[in-house]
Phi, psi and omega in degrees: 000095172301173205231130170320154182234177196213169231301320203293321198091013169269155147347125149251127173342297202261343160300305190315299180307340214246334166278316170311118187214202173272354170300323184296092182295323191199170187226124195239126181243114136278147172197129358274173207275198194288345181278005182101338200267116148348067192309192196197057157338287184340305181273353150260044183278341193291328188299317172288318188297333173293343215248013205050018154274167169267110177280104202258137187267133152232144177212184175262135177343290184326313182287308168003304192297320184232343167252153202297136241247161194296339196278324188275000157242057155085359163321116171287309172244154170231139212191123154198172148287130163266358165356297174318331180258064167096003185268125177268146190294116169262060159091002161131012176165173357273185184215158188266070181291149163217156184223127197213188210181142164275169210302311220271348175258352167358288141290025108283035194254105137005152123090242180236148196242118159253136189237175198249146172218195199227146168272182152288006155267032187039050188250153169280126177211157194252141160196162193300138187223337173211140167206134192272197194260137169234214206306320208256043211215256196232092175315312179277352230203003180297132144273005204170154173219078202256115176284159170293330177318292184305327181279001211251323171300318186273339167290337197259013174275291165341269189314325175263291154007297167308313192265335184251320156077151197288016177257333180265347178282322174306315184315310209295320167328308196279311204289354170279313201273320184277353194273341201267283207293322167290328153316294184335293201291337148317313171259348140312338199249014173253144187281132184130301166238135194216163178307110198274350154233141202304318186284160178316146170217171166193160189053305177272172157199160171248103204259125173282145154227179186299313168239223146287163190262310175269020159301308191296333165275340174268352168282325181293318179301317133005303183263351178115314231266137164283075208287336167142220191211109175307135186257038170281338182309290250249329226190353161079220204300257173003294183269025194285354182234030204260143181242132156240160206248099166294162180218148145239180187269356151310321170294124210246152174306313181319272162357260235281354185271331192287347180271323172332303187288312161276004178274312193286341171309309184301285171347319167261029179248345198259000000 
């Protein structure tokens, strides 16, 4: 049952409540959500825990490095993409999921449970502490099929985690957040188009234009530029002219003036 969003593009709160009942198993908040915007779990975690659901977070790794982590505010299950950590996109896969749980749900959980110990030479080491049964166990009797694809993944997430190190994930983190935020305030400032929601946001934003969003993605495609994804498809009449617009720490000042230089060409056509 999806729960409705208000001007900000946030959860509305008070729809939640009015839905939550004994049918409601779990509340599942991405954030950020699919507009780029910054949910708030907090403030209805009591509501849920009142109602006997479970509050599952899906989040981005990334964002992680600077926003407050799901567990301190009361996330019952946790869920994303690792993609992001260091797996470069091949043609639509594969990808990299992750899943973590509080301690009382545990044995349920699908696939292997890894934890941090000590060697005998008091060095910090990682090793499998649970694994239920899968293919290569009881084949009928299987939860899971964590495949080599996947495991070949989840090692180069390890290996760039390592290597970019929690000072550097902050770095990269931030550098995502100011370029997304320097994007906005660009194409905010060209006339015609503005930010179609009020709440915090990161890595995505939604931008209203001047014209339909997809003129605006086959012109930009024209010019080389990937401009992002008309949500008119996706969300009907309200968003035919709604754009939304990824920033990674890949983009460069050039990029974004160059989408620039096509958002004000369209613009003076409309």
């Amino acid at each position: 049952m999806p729960v409705p969003f208000g001007r900000t593009g946030q959860m509305d709160a008070a729809a939640l409540a009015r839905a939550l009942d004994e049918s409601i198993a779990g509340v599942i908040v991405q954030t950020p959500n699919y507009f780029g915007v910054l949910e708030q779990p907090w403030t209805f975690r009591d509501a849920v825990a009142a109602n006997e659901s479970l509050l599952i977070a899906c989040v981005d790794p990334v964002s992680l490095a600077l926003l407050r982590p799901p567990g301190e505010y009361g996330a019952d299950i946790v869920a994303g993409e690792g993609q992001s950590l260091g797996n470069p996109l091949n043609y639509g896969g594969p990808l990299l999921g992750f899943l973590a749980c509080r301690k009382e749900h545990i044995r349920h959980m699908p696939g292997r449970i890894v934890s941090r110990t000590s060697d005998i030479e008091g060095k910090e080491a990682y090793v499998l502490v649970l694994q239920t049964r899968e293919q290569h166990i009881r084949r009928e009797k299987a939860t899971s099929n964590i495949c080599t694809n996947e495991g070949l993944l989840a090692l180069r997430a390890a290996v760039y985690l390592s290597v970019v190190g929690e000072q550097g994930l902050r770095e990269l983190a931030s550098l995502c957040l100011y370029k997304n935020r320097a994007l906005a305030a660009l194409i905010s400032a060209i006339p015609g188009y503005r930010m179609k929601f009020e709440g915090p946001f990161m890595r995505e934003f939604v931008i209203e234009c001047p014209a339909d969003a997809r003129t605006i993605v086959a012109e930009a495609r024209a010019a080389g530029i990937y401009a992002g994804i008309p949500l008119g498809k996706y969300f009907g009449d309200w968003a035919r002219n709604c754009l939304l617009i990824a920033v990674t720490e890949k983009r460069t000042d050039g990029d974004m003036e160059r989408l620039c230089g096509v958002l004000r060409r369209i613009q003076r056509k409309a």
